[in-house]
C-alpha positions in Angstrom: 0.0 0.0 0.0 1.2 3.3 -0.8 1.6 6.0 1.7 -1.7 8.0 0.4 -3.6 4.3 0.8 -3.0 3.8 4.2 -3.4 6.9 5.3 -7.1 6.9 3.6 -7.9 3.5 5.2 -7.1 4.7 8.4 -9.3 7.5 7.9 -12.0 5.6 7.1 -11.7 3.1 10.2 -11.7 6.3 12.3 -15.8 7.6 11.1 -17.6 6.3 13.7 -14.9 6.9 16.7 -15.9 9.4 19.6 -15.6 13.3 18.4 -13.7 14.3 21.6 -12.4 17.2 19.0 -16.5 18.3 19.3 -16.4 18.0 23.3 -18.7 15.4 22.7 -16.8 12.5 25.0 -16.6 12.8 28.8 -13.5 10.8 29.4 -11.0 9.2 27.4 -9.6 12.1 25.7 -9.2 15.6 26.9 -8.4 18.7 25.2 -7.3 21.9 26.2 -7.7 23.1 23.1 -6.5 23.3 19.0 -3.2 25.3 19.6 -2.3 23.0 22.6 -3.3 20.2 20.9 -1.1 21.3 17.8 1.7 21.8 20.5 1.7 18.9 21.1 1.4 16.9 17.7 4.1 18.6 16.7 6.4 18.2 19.5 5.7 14.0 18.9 7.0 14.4 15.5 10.3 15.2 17.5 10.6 12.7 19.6 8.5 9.6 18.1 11.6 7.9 17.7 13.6 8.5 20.9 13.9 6.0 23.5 14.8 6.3 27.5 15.5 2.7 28.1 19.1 4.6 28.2 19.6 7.7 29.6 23.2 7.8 28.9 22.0 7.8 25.2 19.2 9.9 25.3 20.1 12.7 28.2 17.2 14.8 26.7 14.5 12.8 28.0 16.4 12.3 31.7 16.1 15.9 31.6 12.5 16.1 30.5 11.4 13.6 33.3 13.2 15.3 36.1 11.1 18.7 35.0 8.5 17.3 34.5 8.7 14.8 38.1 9.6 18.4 39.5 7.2 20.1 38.7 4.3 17.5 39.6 6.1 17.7 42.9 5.8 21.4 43.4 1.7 21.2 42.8 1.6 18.3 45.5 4.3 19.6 47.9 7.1 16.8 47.9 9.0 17.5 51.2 12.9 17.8 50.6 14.2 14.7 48.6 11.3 13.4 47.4 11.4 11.6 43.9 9.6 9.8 41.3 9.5 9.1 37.7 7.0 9.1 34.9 4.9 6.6 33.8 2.7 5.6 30.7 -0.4 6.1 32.5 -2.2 5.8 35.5 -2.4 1.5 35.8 1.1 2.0 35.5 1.9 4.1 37.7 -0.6 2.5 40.4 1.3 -1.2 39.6 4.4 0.8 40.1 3.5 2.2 43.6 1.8 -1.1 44.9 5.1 -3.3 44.0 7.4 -0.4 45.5 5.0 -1.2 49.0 5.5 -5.3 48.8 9.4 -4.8 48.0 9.4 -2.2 51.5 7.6 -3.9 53.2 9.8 -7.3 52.3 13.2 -5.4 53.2 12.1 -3.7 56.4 9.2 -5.6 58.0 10.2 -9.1 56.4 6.7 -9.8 55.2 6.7 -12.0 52.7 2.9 -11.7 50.0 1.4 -9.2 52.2 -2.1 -7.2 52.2 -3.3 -4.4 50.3 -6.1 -2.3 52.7 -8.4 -1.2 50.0 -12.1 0.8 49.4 -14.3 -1.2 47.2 -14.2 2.2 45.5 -10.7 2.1 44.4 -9.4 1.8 40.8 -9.2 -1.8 39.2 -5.7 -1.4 39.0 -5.1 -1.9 42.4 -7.0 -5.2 41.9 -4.8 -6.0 38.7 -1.6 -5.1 40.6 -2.7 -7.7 43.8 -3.0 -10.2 40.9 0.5 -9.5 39.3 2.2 -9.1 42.7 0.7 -12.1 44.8 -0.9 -9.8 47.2 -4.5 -9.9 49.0 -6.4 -7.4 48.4 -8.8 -6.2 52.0 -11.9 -4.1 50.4 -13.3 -1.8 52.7 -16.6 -0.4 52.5 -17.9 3.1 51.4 -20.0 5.4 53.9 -23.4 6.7 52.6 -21.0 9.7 50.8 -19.6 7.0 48.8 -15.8 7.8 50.9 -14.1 4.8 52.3 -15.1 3.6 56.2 -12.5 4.7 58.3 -13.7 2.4 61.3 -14.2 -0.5 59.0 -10.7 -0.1 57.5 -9.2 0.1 61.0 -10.2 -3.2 61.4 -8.4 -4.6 58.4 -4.9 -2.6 59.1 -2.7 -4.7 60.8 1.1 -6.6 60.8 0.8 -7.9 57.2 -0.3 -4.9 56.0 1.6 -3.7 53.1 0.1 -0.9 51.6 -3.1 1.5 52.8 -5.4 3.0 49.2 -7.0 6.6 49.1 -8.1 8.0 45.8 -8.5 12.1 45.4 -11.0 11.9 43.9 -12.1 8.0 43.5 -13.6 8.0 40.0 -16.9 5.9 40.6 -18.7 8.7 42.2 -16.0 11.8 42.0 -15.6 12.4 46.3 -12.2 12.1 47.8 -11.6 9.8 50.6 -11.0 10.6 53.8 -6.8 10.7 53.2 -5.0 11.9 56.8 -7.7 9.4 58.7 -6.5 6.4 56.4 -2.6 6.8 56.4 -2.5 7.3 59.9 -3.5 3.6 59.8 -0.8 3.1 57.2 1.9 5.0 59.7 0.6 2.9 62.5 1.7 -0.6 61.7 4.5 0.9 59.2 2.8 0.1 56.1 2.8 2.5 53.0 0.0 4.5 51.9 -0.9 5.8 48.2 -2.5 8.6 47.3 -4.7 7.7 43.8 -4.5 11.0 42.3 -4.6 9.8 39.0 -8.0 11.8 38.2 -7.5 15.0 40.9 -3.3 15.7 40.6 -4.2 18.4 38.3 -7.3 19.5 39.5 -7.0 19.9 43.1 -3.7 21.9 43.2 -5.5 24.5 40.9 -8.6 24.4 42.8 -6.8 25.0 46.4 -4.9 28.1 44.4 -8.8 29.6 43.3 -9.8 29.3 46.8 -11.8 26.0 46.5 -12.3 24.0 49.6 -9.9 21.0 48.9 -9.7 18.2 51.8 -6.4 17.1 52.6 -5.0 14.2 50.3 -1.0 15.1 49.0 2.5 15.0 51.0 1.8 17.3 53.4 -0.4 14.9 55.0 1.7 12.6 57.1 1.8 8.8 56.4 1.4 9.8 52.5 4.7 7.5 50.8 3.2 7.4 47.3 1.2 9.7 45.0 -0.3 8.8 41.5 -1.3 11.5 39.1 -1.9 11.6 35.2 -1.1 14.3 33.3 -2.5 13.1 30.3 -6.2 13.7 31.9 -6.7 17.4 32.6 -2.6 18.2 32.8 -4.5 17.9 29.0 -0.9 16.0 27.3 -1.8 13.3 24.7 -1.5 10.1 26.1 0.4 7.8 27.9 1.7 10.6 30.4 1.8 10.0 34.2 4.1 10.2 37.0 4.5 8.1 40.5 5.6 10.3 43.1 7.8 9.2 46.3 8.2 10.7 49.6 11.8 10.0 49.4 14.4 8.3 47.1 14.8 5.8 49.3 11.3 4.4 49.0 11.6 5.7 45.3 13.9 3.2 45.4 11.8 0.4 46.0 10.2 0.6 43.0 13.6 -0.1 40.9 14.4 -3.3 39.2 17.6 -3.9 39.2 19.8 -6.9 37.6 23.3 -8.1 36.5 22.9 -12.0 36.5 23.0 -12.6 33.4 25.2 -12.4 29.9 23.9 -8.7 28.6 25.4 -7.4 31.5 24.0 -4.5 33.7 20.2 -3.6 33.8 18.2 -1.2 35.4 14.3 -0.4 35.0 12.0 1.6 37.0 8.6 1.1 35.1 6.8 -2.0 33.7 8.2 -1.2 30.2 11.8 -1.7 29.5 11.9 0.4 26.2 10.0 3.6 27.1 8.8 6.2 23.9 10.3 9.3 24.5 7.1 10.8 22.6 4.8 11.0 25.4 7.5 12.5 28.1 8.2 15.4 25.7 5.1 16.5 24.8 3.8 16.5 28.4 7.0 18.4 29.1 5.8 20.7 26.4 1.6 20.8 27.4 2.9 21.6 31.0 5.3 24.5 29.8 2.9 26.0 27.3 -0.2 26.0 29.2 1.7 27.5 32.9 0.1 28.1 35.7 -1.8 30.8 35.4 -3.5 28.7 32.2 -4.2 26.3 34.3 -5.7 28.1 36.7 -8.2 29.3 33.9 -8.9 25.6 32.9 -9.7 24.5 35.9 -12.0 27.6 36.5 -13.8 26.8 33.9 -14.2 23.2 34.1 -15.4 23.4 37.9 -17.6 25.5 36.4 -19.2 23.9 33.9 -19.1 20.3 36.3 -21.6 22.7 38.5 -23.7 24.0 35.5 -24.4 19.9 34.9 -25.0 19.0 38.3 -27.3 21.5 38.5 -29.2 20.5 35.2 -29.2 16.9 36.6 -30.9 18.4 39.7 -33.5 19.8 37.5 -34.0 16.9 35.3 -36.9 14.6 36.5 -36.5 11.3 36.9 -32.7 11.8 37.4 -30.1 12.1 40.3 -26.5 13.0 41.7 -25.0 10.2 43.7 -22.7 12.4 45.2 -21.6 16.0 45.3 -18.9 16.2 42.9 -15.7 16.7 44.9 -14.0 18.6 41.8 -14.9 17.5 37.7 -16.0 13.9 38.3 -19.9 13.2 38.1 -22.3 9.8 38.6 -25.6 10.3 37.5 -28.3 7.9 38.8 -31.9 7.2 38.6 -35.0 8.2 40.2 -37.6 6.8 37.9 -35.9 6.0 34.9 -33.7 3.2 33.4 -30.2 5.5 33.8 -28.7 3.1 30.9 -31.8 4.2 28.3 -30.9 7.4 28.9 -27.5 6.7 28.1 -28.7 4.7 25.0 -30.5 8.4 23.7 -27.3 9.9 25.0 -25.4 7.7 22.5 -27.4 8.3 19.5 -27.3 11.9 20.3 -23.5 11.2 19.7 -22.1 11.9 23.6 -20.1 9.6 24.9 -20.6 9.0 28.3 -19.1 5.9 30.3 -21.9 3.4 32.3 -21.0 2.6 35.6 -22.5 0.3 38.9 -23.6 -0.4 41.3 -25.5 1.3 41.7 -26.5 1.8 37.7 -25.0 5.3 36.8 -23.8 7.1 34.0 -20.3 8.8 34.5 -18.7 12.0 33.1 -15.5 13.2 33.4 -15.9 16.9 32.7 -12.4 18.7 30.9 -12.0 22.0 29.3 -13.2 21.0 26.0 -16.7 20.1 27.2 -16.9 23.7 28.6 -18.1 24.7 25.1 -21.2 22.7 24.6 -22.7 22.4 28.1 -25.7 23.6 27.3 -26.3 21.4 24.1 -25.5 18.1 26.5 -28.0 19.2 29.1 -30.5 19.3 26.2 -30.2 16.2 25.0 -29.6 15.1 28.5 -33.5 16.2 29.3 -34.4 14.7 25.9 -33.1 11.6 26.9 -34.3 11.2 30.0 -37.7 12.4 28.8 -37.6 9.5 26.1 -37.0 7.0 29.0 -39.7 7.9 30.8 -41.9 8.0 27.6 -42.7 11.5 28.0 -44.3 13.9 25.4 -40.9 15.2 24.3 -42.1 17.9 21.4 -41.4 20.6 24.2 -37.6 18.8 24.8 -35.1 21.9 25.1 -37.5 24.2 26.9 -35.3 23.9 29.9 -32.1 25.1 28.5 -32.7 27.3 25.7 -31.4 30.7 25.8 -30.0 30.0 29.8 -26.2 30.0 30.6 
């Protein structure tokens, strides 16, 4: 196939994928918009080559991983000498933490398999790293605000306990658990405790800086060892860009794989990957640069925002409901009347993309920047969707919303 060929069949398999160009996907992609998106396409063309399986031969992308590890430290207040180092994404980086808790725990407690403490809210991968890492997973329960038990974790802490879970926010609902409570349990038998920032590591910083009330969740909480955070969700950066971040680099250096035993001599590796694309690394470096602080300050204004302007359609929607009060740009919405996943089925063929979730049966969005735009239009077809499912009259269907900000 020539060049011109390929390029055409690609397009074509690509006509009936999500138009998160359109702000018309909740999740999955996000956008901060065309120039940062062209930012960043053409910084890839640099770099979609380069490789930092070596940093002797690639010195560039050492350099880009420390700035960009530095920086994500500065928004979540690293103490002196903490470390880390970038991942593709947030699995990754949550494998990476939970393996860096078994091997401390295995050099400095002697605890051999171990226990991971962890709310039945947390993200899968914590589940997928258990599986990988011969680890037992404890679930604790959510309270009626959908935040982990703090009680009914205490009573699963205890001397095999490797590693205590918090997420800021958790992404079934969008609150953020209850962080100094549970790695004070963590602290208390000597266990590690992660942070899942993955969703809030660049949300919450911004927020606290606007003035929004932000519960405690990053290092300056004590008993905090790990933090997770994805840049490549609203630091906007085009996928796979995340980092792990480590109190110190001693416990940094738990996470290290390290061998000489056999004939290719020395080898070193601090991720799941061996052979990590350089691509990703520079063109968060470059999104993070470009967009500054005081741009994403603005972002995160406006997609706080526009999260309330939903939740408060929802509120006015009948037969629909909030499961929780979103905690920053994460939103469930359930059901009070209606089948939740019909409305997600008129959703569809509206052409949203919205992710289903349960239990409870929900429907999930993950507000960014480039939904800001078309708000209003969503909430329209939101109320024509839920009007369907109810097998309303639906001639009157964006009464609601039309001409309202």
């Amino acid at each position: 196939m020539s060049g011109d060929e390929i390029v055409a069949a690609l397009e074509r398999k690509r006509e009936h994928d999500a138009r998160w160009q359109d702000g018309r996907t909740f999740g999955l992609v996000f956008t901060a918009g065309p120039e940062v998106d062209a930012l960043a396409e053409r910084v890839a063309t640099m770099f979609v080559h380069d490789n930092a399986l070596n940093p002797a031969a690639f010195p560039s992308l050492a350099e880009i991983e420390r700035d960009v590890v530095g920086i994500s430290l500065d928004l979540m207040h690293g103490p002196d000498g903490a470390a880390g180092f970038m991942t593709s994404g947030g699995t990754e980086s949550i494998l990476m933490a939970v393996v860096a808790a078994r091997e401390r725990a295995r050099v400095e407690r002697g605890i051999t398999g171990g226990e991971i403490v962890l709310p039945v809210s947390a993200h899968a991968a914590f589940h997928k790293a258990a599986h990988y890492f011969g680890l037992t997973v404890r679930p604790v329960p959510v309270d009626a605000g959908w935040r982990a038990d703090v009680e009914a974790a205490a009573e699963l802490v205890n001397d095999r306990t490797v590693l205590v879970v918090g997420s800021a926010p958790q992404y079934p609902q969008g609150v953020v658990d209850p962080i100094p409570e549970l790695a004070a349990l963590a602290r208390g038998v000597g266990a590690s405790f992660h942070t899942d920032a993955c969703m809030g590591g660049f949300v919450l910083p911004f927020m606290e800086r606007l003035g929004e009330p932000v519960p405690p969740w990053d290092f300056r909480v004590g008993g905090v060892t790990t933090i997770s955070a994805d840049i490549h969700k609203l630091g906007y950066a085009p996928k796979g860009a995340s980092v792990v971040l480590h109190r110190s680099k001693k416990l940094r250096s738990y996470q290290t794989f390290l061998f000489d035993d056999w004939l290719g001599g020395f080898y070193g590796s601090p991720n799941m990957q061996g052979t990590r694309l350089g691509m990703p690394m520079a063109t968060a470096w470059a999104v993070l640069h470009h967009i500054g602080l005081d741009g994403y300050l603005r972002l995160t204004r406006e997609t706080v925002d526009a999260t309330r302007q939903i939740a408060d359609g929802v509120r006015r929607i009948a037969g629909l409901r909030l499961l929780a009060e979103p905690a920053a740009h994460l939103l469930a919405i359930g059901s009070d009347g209606v089948d939740v996943f019909t409305v997600g089925d008129g959703l569809h063929a509206a052409g949203w993309h919205v992710d289903r979730q349960g239990p409870p049966d929900s429907l999930h969005l993950t507000v960014s920047a480039g939904n800001v735009p078309v708000v209003r239009e969503f909430l329209a077809d939101l109320e024509a969707a839920a009007d369907e499912a109810r097998g309303a009259r639906v001639a009157d269907r964006y009464t609601s919303y039309a001409g309202t900000d």
